[in-house]
C-alpha positions as CSV (number, residue, x, y, z in Angstrom):
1,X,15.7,-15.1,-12.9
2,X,15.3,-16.9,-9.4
3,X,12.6,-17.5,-7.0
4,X,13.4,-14.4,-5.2
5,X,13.2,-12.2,-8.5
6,X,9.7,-14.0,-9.5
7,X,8.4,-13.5,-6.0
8,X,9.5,-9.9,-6.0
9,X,7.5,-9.6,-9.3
10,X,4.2,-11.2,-7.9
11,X,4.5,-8.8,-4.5
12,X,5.0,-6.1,-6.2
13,X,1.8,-6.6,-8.9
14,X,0.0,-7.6,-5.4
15,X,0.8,-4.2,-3.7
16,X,-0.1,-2.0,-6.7
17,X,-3.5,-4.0,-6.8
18,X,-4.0,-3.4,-3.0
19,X,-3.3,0.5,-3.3
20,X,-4.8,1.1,-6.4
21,X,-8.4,-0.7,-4.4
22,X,-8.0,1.5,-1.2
23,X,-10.3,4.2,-0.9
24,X,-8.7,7.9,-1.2
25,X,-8.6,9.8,2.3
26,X,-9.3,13.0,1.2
27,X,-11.4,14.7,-1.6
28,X,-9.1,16.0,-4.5
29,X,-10.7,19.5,-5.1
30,X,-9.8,20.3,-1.4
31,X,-6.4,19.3,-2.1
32,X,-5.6,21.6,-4.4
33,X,-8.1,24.6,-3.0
34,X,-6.1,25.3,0.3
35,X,-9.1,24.5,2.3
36,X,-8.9,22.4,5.5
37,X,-7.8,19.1,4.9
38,X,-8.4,16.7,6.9
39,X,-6.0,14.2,5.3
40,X,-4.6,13.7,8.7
41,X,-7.3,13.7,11.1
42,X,-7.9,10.7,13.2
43,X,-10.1,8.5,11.3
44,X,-10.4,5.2,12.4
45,X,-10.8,2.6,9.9
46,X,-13.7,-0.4,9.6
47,X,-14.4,-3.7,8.5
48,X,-12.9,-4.3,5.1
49,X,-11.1,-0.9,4.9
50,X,-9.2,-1.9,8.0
51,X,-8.5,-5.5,6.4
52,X,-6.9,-4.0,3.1
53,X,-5.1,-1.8,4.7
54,X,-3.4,-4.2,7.0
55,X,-3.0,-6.5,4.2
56,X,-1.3,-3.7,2.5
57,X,0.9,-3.6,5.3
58,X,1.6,-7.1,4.9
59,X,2.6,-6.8,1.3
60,X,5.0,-3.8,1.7
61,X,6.7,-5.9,4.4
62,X,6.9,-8.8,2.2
63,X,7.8,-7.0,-0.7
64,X,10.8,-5.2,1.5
65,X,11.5,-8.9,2.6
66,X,12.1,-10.2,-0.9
67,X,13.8,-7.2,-2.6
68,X,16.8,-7.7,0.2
69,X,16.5,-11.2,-0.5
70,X,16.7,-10.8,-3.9
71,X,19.7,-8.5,-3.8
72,X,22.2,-10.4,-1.3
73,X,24.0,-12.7,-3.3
């Protein structure tokens, strides 16, 4: 197991913490109820929601980064 496979393992436990902590968009009883969702609407983000979720980004990047990295030989 190599420096790429270990930092692979770390990213990934990172970006499960990271979405797990994010706040859900939408309530789930409207989900499921066909009412108007407003999943999608334009909701701008604030503060510490907008940090996680650009640290999120960060991660997923990262994590994308390493599992080519890990696979090239």
């Amino acid at each position: 197991m190599g420096f790429a496979h270990i930092m692979l393992l770390i990213m990934s436990i990172v970006l499960i913490t990271l979405v797990i902590t994010q706040s859900s968009k939408d309530d789930i009883q409207s989900a499921f109820s066909g009412e108007k969702s407003e999943l999608f609407a334009n909701q701008k983000q604030r503060g510490f929601e907008l940090f996680i979720t650009r640290l999120t980004l960060g991660s997923a990047v990262l994590f994308i980064v390493f599992a080519i990295w890990a696979i090239l030989p």
